[in-house]
C-alpha positions, 0 to 999 in steps of 0.5 A: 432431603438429607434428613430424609435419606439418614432416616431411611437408612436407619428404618431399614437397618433397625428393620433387618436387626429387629425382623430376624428375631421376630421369626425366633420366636415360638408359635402357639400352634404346636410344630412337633419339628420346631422345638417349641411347645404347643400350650393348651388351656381345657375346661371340661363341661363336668357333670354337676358336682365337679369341676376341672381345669387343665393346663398343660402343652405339647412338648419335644418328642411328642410328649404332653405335661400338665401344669400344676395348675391343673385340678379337679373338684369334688363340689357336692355332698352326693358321695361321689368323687370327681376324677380327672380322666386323660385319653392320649396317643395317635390321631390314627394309632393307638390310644390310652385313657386312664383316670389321674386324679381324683378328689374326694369329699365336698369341696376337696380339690386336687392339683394335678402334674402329669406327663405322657408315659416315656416311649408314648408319642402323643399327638391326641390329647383330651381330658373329661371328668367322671363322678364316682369310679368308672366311667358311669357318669362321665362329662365328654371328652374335650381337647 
């Protein structure tokens, strides 16, 4: 019975050490009052002759940063180049959109780091992929 109590014990003690520090941790949805990043992985469906990957998260002040495992492809010999587009800003305010990247030539890839402009809060965030300039021929947008 001793035995029994000692063990108790020791559970609920180890229990009170190790449950404070499981509530320290990030979440993965992103919590703009928390401090923690809100990762994200998005893999537009391209248009054929394309391919893209973005890699990035939500960081403090509202702010989006693209790893540099981000990329766009150029993979047919159609003379088109593949741009990477972002569209960022307010869910219900202003949004901006702009190419990032584009890669050029069959085969081309290019990596891609990108943060959202200073002084734009950013709760919206999607990216497509364009082949040739403008936005002609465009995947949809996904985020």
């Amino acid at each position: 019975m001793k035995k029994l109590i000692v063990s108790m014990a020791a559970a609920l003690a180890l229990g009170t050490l190790v449950a404070p520090a499981a509530h320290a941790t990030c979440d993965p949805v992103y919590d703009p009052g928390s401090g923690c990043p809100g990762m994200f992985e998005l893999r537009p469906d391209t248009p054929v002759g394309s391919e893209a990957y973005a890699q990035g998260q939500f960081a403090e002040k509202l702010s989006v940063v693209l790893r540099k495992t981000t990329f766009v492809k150029d993979t047919a010999d159609d003379g088109l180049d593949a741009y990477l587009w972002v569209l960022y800003g307010q869910w219900n305010g202003d949004k901006y959109k702009e190419p990032i990247a584009v890669a050029s030539g069959p085969g081309a890839q290019t990596s891609v780091e990108w943060t959202s402009p200073p002084g734009v809060s950013v709760t919206y965030f999607q990216v497509r992929v364009c082949l040739g300039p403008g936005e002609g021929t465009c995947s949809r947008w996904v985020g």
